[in-house]
PDB file with SEQRES, HELIX, SHEET and CRYST1 records, atoms N, CA, C and O in Angstrom:
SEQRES   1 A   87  UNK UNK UNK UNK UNK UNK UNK UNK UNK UNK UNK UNK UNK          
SEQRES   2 A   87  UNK UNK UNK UNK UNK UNK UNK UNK UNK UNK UNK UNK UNK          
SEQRES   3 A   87  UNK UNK UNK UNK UNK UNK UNK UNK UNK UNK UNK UNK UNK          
SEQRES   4 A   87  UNK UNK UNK UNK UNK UNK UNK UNK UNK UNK UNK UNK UNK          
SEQRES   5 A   87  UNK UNK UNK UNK UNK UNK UNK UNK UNK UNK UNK UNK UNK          
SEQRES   6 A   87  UNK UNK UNK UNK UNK UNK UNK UNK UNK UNK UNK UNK UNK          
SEQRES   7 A   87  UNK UNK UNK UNK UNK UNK UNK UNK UNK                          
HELIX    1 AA1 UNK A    4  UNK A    7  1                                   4    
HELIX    2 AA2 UNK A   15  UNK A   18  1                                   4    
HELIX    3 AA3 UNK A   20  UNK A   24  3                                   5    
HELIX    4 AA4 UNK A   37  UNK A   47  1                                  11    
HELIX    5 AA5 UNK A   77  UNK A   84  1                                   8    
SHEET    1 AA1 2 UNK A  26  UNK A  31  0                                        
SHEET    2 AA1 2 UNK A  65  UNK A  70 -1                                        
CRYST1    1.000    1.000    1.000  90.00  90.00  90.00 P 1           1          
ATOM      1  N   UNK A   1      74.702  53.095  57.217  1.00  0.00           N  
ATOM      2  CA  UNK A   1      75.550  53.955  58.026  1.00  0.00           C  
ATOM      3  C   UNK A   1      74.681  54.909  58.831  1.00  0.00           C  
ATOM      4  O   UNK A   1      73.705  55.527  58.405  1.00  0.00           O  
ATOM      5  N   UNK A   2      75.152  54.932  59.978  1.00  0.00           N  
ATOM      6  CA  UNK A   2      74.057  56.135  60.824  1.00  0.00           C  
ATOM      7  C   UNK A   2      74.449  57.512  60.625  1.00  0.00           C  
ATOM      8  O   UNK A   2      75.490  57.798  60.033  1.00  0.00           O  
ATOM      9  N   UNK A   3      73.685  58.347  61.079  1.00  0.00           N  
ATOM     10  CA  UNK A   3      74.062  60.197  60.947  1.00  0.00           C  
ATOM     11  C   UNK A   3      75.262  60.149  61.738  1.00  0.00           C  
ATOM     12  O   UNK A   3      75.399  59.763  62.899  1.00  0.00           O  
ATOM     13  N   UNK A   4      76.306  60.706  60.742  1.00  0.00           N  
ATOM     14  CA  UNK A   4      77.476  61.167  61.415  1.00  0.00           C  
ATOM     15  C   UNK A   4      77.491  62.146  62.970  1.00  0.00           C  
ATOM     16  O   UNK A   4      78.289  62.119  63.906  1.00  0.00           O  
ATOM     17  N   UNK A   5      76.223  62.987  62.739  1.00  0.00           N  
ATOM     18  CA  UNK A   5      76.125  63.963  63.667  1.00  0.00           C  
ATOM     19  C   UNK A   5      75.452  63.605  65.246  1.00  0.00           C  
ATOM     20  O   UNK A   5      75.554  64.206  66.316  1.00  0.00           O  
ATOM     21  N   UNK A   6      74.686  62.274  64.838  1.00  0.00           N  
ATOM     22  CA  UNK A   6      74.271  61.425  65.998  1.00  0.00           C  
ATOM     23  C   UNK A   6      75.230  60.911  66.698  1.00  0.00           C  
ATOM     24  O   UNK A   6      75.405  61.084  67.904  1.00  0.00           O  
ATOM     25  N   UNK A   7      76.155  59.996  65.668  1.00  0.00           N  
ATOM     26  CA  UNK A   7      77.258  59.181  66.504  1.00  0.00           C  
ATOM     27  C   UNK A   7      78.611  60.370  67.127  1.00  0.00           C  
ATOM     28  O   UNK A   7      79.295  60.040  68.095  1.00  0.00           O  
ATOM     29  N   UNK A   8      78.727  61.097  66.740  1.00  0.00           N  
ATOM     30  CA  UNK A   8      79.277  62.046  66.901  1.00  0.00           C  
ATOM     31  C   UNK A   8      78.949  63.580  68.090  1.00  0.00           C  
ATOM     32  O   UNK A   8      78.761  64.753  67.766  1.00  0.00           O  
ATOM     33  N   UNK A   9      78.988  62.950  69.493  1.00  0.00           N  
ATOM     34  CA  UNK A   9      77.820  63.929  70.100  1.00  0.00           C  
ATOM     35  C   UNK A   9      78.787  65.439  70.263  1.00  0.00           C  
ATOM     36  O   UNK A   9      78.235  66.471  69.881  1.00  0.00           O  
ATOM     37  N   UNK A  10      80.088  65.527  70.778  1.00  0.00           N  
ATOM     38  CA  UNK A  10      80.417  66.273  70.903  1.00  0.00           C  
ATOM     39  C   UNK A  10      82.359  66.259  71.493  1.00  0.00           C  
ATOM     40  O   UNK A  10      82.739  65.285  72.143  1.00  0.00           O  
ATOM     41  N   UNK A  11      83.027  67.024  71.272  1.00  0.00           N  
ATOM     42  CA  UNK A  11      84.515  66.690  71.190  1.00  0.00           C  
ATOM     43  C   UNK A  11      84.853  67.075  72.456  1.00  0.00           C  
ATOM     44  O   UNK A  11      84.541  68.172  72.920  1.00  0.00           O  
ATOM     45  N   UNK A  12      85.917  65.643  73.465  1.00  0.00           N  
ATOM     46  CA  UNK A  12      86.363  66.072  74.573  1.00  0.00           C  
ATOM     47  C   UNK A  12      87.533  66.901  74.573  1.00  0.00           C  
ATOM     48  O   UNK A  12      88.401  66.654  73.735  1.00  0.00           O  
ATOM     49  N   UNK A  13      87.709  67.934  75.457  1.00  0.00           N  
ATOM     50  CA  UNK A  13      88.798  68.979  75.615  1.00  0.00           C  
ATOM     51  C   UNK A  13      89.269  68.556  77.207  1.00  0.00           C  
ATOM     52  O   UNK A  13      88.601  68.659  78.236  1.00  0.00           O  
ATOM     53  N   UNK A  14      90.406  68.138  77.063  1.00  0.00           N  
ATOM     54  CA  UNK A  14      90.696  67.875  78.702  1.00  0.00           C  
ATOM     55  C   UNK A  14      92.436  67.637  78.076  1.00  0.00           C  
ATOM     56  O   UNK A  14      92.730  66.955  77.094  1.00  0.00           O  
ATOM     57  N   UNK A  15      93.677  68.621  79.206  1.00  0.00           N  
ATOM     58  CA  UNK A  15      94.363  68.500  79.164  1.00  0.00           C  
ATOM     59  C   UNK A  15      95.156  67.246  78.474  1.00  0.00           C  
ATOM     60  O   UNK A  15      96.265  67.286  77.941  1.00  0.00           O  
ATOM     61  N   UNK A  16      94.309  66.152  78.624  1.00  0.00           N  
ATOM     62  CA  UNK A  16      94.934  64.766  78.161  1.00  0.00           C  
ATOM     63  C   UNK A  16      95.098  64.249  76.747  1.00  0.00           C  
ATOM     64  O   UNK A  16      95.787  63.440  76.125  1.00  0.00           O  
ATOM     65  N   UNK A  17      94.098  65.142  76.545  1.00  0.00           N  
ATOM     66  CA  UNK A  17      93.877  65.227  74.994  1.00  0.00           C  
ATOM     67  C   UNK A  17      94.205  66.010  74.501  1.00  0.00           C  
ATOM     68  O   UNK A  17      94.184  65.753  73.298  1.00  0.00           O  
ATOM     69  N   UNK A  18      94.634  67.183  74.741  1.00  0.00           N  
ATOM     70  CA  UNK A  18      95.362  68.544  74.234  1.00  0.00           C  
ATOM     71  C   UNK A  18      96.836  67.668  74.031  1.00  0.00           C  
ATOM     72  O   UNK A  18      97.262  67.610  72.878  1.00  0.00           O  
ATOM     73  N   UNK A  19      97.433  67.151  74.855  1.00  0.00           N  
ATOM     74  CA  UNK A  19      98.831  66.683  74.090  1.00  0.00           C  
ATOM     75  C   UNK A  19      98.620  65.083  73.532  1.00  0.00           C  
ATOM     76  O   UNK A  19      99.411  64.282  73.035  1.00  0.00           O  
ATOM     77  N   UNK A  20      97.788  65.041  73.719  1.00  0.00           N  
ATOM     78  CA  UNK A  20      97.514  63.536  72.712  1.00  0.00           C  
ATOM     79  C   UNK A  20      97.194  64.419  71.014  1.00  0.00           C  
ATOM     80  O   UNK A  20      97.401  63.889  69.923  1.00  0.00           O  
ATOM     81  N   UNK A  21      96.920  65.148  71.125  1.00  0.00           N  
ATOM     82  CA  UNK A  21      96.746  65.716  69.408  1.00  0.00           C  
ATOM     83  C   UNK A  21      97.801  66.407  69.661  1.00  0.00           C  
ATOM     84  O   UNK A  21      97.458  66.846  70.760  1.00  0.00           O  
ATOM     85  N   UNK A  22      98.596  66.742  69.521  1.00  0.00           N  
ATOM     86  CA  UNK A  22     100.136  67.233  69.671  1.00  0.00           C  
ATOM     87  C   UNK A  22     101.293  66.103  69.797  1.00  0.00           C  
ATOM     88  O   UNK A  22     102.428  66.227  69.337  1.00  0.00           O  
ATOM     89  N   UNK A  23     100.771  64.912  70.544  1.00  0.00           N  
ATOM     90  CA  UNK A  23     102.179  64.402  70.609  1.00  0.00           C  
ATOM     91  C   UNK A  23     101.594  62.650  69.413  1.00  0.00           C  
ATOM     92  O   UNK A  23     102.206  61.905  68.648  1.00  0.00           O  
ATOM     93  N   UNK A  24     100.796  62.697  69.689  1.00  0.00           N  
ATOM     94  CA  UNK A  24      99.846  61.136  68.814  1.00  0.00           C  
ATOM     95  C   UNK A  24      99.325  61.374  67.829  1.00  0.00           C  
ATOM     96  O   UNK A  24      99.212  60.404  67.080  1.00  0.00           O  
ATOM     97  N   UNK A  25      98.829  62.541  67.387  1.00  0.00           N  
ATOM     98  CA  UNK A  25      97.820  62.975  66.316  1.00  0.00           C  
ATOM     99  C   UNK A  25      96.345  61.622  66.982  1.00  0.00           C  
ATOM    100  O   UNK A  25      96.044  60.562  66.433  1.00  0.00           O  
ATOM    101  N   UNK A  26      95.829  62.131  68.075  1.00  0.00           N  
ATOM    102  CA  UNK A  26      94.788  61.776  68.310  1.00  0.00           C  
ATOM    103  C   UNK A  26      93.902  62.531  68.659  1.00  0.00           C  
ATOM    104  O   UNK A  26      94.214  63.640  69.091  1.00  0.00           O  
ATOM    105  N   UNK A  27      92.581  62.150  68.571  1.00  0.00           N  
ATOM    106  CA  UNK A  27      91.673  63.026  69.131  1.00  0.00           C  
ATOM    107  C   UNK A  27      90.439  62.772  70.237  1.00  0.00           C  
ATOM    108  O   UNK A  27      90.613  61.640  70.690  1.00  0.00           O  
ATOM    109  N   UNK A  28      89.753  63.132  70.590  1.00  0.00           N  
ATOM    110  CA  UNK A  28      88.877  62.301  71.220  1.00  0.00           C  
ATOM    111  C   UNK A  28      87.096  63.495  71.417  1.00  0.00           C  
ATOM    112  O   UNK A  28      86.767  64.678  71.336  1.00  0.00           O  
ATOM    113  N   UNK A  29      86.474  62.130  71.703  1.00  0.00           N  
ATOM    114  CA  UNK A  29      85.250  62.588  71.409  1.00  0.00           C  
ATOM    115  C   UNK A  29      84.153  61.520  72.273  1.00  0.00           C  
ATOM    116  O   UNK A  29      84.330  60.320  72.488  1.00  0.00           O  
ATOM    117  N   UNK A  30      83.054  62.319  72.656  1.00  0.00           N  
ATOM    118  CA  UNK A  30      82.413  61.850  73.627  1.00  0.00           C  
ATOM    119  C   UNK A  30      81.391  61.045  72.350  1.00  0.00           C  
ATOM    120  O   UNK A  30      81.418  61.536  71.222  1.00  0.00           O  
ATOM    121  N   UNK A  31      80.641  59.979  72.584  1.00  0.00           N  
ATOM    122  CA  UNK A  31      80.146  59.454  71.114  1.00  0.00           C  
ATOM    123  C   UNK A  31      78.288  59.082  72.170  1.00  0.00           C  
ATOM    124  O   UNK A  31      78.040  59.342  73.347  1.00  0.00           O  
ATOM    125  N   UNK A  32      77.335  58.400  71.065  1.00  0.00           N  
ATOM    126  CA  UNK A  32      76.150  57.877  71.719  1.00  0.00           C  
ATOM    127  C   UNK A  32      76.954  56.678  71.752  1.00  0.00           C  
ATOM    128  O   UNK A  32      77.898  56.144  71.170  1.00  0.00           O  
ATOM    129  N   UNK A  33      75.864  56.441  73.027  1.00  0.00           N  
ATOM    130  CA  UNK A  33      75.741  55.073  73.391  1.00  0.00           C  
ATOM    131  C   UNK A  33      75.701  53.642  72.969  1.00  0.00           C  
ATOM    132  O   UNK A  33      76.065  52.707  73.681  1.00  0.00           O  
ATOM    133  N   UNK A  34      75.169  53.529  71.596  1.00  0.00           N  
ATOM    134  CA  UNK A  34      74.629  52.811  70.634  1.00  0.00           C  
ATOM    135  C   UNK A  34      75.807  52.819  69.758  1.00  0.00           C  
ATOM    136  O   UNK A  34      75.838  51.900  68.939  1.00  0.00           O  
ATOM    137  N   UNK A  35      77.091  53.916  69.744  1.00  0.00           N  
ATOM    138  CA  UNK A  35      78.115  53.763  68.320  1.00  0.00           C  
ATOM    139  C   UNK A  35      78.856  52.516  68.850  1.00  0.00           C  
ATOM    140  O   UNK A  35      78.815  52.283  70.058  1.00  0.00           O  
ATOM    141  N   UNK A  36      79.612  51.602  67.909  1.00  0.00           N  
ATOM    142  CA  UNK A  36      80.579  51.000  68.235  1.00  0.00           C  
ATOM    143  C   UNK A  36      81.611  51.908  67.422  1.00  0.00           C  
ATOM    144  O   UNK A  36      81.488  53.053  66.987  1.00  0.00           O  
ATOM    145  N   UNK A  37      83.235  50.514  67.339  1.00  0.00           N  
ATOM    146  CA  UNK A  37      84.540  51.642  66.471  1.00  0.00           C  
ATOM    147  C   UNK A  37      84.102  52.210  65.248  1.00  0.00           C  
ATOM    148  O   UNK A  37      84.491  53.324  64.898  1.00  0.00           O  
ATOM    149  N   UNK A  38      82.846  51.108  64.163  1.00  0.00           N  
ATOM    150  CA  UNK A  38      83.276  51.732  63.067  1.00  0.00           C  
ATOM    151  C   UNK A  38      81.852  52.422  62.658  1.00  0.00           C  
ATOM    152  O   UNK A  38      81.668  52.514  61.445  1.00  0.00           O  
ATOM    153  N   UNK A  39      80.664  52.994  63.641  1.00  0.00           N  
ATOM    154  CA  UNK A  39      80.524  53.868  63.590  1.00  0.00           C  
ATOM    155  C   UNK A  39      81.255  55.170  63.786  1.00  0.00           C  
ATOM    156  O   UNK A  39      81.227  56.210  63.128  1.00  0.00           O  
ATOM    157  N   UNK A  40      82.002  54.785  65.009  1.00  0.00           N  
ATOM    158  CA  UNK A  40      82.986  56.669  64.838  1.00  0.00           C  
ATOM    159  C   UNK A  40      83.760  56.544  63.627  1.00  0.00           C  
ATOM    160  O   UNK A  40      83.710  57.294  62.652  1.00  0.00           O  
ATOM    161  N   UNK A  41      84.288  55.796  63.743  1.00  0.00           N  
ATOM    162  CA  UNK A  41      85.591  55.880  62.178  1.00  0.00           C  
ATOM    163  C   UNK A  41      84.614  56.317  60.846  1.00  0.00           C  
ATOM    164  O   UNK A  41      84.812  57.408  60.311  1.00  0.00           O  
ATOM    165  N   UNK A  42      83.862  55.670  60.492  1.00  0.00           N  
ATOM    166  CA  UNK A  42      82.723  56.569  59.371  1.00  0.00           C  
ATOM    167  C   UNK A  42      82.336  57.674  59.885  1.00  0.00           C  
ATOM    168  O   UNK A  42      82.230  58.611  59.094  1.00  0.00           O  
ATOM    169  N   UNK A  43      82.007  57.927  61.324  1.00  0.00           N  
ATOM    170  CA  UNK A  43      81.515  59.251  61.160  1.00  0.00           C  
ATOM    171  C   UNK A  43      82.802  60.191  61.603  1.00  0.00           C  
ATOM    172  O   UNK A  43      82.452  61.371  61.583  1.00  0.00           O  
ATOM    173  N   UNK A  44      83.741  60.083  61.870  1.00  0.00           N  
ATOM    174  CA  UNK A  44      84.905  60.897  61.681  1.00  0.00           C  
ATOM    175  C   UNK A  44      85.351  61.527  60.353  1.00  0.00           C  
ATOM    176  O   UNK A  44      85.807  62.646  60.118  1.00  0.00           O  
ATOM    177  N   UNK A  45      85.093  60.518  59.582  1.00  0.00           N  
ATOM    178  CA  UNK A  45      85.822  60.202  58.292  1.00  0.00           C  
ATOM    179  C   UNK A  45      85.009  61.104  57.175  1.00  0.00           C  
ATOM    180  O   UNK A  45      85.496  61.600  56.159  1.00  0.00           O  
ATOM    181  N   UNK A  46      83.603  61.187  57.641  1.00  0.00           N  
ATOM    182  CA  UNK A  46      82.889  61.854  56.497  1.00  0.00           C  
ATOM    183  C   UNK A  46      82.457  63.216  57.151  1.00  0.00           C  
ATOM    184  O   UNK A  46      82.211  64.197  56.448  1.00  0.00           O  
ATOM    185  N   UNK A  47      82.370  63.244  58.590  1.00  0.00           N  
ATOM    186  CA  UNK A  47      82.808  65.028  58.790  1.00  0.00           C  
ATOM    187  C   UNK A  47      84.035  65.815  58.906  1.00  0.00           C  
ATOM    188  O   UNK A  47      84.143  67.034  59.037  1.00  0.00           O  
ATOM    189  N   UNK A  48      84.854  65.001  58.845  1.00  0.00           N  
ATOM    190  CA  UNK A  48      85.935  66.011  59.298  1.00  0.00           C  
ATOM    191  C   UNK A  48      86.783  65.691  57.865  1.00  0.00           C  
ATOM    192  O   UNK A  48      87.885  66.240  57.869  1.00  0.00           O  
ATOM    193  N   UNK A  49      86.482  64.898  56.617  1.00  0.00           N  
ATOM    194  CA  UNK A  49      87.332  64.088  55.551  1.00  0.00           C  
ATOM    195  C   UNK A  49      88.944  64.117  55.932  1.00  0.00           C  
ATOM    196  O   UNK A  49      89.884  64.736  55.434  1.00  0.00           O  
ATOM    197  N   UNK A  50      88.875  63.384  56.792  1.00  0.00           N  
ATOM    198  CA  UNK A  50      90.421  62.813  57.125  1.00  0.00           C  
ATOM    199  C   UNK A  50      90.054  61.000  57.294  1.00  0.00           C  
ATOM    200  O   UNK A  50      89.119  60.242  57.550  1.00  0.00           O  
ATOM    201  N   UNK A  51      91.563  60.988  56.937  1.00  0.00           N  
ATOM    202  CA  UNK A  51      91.606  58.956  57.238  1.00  0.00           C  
ATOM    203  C   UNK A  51      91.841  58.676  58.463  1.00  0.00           C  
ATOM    204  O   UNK A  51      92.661  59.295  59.142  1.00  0.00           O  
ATOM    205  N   UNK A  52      91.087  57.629  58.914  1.00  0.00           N  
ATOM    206  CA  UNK A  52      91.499  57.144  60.152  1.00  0.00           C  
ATOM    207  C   UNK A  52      92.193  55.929  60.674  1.00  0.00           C  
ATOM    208  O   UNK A  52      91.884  54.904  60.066  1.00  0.00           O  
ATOM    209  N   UNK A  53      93.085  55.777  61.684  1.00  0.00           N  
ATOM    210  CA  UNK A  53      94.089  54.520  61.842  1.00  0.00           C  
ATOM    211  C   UNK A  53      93.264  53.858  62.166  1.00  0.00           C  
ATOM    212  O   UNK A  53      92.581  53.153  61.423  1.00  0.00           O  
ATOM    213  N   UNK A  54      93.160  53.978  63.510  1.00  0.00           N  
ATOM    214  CA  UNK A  54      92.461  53.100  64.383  1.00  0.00           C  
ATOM    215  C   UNK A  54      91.295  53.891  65.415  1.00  0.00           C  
ATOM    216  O   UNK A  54      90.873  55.017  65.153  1.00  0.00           O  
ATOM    217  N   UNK A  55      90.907  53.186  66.492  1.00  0.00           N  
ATOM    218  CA  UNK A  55      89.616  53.810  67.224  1.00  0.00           C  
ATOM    219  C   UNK A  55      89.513  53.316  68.486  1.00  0.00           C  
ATOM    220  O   UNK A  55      89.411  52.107  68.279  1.00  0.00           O  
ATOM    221  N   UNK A  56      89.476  53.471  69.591  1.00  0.00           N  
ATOM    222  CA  UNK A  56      89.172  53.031  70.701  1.00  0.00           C  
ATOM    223  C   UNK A  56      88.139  53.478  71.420  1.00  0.00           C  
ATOM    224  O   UNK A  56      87.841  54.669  71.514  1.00  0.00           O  
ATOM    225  N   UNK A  57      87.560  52.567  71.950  1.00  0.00           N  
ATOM    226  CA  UNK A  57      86.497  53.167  72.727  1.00  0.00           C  
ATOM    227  C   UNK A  57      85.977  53.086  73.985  1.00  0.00           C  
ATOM    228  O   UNK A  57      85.245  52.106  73.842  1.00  0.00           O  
ATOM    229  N   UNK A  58      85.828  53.477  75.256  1.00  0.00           N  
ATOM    230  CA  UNK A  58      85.738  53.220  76.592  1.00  0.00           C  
ATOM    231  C   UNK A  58      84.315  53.722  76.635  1.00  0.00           C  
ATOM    232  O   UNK A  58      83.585  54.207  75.770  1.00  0.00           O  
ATOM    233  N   UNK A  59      84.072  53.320  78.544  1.00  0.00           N  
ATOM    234  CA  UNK A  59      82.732  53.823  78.905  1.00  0.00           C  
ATOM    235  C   UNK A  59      83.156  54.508  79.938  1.00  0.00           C  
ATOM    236  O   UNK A  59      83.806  53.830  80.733  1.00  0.00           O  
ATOM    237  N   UNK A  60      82.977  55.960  80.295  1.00  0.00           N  
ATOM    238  CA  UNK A  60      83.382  56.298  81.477  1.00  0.00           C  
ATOM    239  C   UNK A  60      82.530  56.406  82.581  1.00  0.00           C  
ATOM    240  O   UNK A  60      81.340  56.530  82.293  1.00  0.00           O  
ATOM    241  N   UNK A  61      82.812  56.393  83.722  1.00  0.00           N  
ATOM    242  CA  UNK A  61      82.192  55.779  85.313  1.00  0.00           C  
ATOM    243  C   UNK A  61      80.892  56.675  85.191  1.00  0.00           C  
ATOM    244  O   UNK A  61      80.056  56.265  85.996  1.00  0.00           O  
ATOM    245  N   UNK A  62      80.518  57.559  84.594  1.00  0.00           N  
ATOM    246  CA  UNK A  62      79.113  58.624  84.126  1.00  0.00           C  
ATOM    247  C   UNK A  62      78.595  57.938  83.325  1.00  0.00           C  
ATOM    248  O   UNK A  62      77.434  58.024  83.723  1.00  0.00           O  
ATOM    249  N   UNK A  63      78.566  57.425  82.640  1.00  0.00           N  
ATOM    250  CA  UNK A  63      78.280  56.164  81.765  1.00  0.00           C  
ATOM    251  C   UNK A  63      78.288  57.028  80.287  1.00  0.00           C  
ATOM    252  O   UNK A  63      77.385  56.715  79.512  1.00  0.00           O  
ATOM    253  N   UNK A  64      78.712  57.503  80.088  1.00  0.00           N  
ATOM    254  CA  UNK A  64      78.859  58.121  78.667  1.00  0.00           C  
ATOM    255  C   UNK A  64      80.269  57.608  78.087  1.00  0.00           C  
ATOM    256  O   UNK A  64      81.308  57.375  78.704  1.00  0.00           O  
ATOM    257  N   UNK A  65      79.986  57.503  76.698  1.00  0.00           N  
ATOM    258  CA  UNK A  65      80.889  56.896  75.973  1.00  0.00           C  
ATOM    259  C   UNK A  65      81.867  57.506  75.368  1.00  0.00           C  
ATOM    260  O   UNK A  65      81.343  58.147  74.457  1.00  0.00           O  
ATOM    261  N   UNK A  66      83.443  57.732  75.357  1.00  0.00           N  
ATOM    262  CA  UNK A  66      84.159  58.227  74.825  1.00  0.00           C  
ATOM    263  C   UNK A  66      85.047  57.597  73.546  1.00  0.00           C  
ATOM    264  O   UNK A  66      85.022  56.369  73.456  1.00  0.00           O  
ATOM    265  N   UNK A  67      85.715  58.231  72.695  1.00  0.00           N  
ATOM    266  CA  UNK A  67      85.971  57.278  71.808  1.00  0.00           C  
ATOM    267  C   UNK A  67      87.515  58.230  71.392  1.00  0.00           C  
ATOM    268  O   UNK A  67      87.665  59.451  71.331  1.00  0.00           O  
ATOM    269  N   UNK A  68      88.243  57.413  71.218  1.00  0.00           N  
ATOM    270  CA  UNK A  68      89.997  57.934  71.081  1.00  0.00           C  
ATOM    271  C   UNK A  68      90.451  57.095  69.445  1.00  0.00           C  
ATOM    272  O   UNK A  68      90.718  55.975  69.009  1.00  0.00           O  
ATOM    273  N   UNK A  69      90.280  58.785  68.900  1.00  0.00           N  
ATOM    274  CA  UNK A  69      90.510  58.371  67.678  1.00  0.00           C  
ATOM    275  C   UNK A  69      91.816  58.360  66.965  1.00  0.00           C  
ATOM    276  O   UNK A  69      91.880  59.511  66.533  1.00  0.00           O  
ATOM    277  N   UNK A  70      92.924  57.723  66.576  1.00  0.00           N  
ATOM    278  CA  UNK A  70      93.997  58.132  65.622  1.00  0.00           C  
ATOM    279  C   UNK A  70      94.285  58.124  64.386  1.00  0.00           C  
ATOM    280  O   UNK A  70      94.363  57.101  63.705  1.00  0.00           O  
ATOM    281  N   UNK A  71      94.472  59.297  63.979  1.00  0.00           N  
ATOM    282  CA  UNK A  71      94.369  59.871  62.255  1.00  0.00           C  
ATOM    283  C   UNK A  71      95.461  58.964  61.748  1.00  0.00           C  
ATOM    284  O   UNK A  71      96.321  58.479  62.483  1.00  0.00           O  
ATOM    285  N   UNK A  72      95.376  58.766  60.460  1.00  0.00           N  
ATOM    286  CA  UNK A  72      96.563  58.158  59.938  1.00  0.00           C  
ATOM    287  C   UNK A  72      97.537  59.439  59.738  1.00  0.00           C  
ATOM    288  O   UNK A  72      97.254  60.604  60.017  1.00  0.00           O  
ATOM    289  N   UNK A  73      98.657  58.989  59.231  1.00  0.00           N  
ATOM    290  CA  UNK A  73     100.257  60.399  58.974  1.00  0.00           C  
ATOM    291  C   UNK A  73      99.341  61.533  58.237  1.00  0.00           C  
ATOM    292  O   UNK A  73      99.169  62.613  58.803  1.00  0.00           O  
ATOM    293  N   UNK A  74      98.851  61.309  57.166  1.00  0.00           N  
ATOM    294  CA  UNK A  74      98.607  62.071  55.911  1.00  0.00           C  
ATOM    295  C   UNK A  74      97.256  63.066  56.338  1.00  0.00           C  
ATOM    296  O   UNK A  74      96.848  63.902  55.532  1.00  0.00           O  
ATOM    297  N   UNK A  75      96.537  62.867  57.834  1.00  0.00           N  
ATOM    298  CA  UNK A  75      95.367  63.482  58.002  1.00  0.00           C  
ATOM    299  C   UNK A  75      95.846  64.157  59.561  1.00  0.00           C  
ATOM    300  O   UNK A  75      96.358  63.343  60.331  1.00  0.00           O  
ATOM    301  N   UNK A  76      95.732  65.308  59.955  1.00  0.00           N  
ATOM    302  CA  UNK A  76      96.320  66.100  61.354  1.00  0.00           C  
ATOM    303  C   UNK A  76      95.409  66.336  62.722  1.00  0.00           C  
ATOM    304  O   UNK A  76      94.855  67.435  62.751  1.00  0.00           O  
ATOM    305  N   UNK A  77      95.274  65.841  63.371  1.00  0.00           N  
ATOM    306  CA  UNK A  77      94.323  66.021  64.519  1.00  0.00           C  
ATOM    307  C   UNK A  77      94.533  67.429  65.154  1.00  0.00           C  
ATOM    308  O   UNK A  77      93.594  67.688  65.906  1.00  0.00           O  
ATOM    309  N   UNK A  78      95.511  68.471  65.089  1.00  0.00           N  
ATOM    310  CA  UNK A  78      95.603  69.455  65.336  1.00  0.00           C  
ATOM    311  C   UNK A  78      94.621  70.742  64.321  1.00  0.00           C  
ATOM    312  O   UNK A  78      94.144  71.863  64.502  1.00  0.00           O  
ATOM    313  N   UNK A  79      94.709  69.850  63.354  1.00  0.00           N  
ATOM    314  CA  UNK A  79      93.682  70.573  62.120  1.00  0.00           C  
ATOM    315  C   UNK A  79      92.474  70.705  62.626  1.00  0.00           C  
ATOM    316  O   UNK A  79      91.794  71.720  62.780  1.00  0.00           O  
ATOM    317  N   UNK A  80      92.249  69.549  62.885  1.00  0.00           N  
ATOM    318  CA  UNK A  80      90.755  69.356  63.272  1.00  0.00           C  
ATOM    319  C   UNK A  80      90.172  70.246  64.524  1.00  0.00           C  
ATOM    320  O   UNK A  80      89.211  71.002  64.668  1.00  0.00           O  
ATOM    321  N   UNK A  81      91.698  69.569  65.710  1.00  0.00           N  
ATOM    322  CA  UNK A  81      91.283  70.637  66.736  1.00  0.00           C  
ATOM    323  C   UNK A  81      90.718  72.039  66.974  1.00  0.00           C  
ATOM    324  O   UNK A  81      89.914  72.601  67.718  1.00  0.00           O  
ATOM    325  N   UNK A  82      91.680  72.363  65.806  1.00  0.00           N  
ATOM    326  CA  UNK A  82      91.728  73.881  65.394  1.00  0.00           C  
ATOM    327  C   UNK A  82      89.743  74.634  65.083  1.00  0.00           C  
ATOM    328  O   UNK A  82      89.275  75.738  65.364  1.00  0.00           O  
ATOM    329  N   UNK A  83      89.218  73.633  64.543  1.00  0.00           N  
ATOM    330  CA  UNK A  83      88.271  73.770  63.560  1.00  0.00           C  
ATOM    331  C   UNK A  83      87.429  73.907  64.514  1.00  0.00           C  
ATOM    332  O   UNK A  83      86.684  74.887  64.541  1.00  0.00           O  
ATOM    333  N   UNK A  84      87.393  72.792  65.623  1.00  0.00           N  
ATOM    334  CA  UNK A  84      86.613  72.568  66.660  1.00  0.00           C  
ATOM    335  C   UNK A  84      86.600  73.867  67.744  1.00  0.00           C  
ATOM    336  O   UNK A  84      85.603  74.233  68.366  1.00  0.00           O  
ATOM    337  N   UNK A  85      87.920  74.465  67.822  1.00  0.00           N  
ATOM    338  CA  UNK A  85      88.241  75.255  68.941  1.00  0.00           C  
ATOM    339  C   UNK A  85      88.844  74.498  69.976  1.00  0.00           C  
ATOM    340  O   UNK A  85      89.033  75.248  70.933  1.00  0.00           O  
ATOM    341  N   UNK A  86      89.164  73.543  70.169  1.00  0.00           N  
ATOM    342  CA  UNK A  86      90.190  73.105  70.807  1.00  0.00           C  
ATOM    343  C   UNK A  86      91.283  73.230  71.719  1.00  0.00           C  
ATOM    344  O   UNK A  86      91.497  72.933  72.894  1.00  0.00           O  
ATOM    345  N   UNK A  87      92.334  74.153  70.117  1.00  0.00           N  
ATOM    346  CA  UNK A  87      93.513  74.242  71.039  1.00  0.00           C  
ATOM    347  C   UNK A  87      93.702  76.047  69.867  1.00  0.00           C  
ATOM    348  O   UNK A  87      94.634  76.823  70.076  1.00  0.00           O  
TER     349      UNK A  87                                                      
END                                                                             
């Protein structure tokens, strides 16, 4: 498993994602280059100890990698937000 804190570079804040963790319990996060899904899902999972559904992951036109995560019911992406500064 790689360093959570590697694959994990830093959390996107953009209106789109402010009601995606409000209305989806999702979150999102800019990731390295090198993560695929189930690097983020492990490294979600062991910093923030919440479960995760699923994971998506794009490349955006900057070429940096973003990754759209959804918590399962029992774990809150607003929690997290919170932690982060977020919302």
């Amino acid at each position: 498993m790689k360093d959570p804190h590697k694959v994990i570079l830093y959390p996107l804040a953009t209106e789109k994602v402010v009601k995606m963790i409000e209305s989806e319990n999702k979150i999102a996060f800019v990731v390295a280059d090198d993560a695929n899904k189930r690097d983020v899902k492990q490294a979600v999972e062991a910093l923030f100890d919440v479960k995760v559904k699923n994971v998506r992951v794009e490349v955006m036109s900057d070429g940096k990698k973003r990754a759209y995560v959804r918590l399962a019911p029992e774990s809150r992406a607003d929690e997290i937000a919170t932690k982060l500064g977020l919302v």
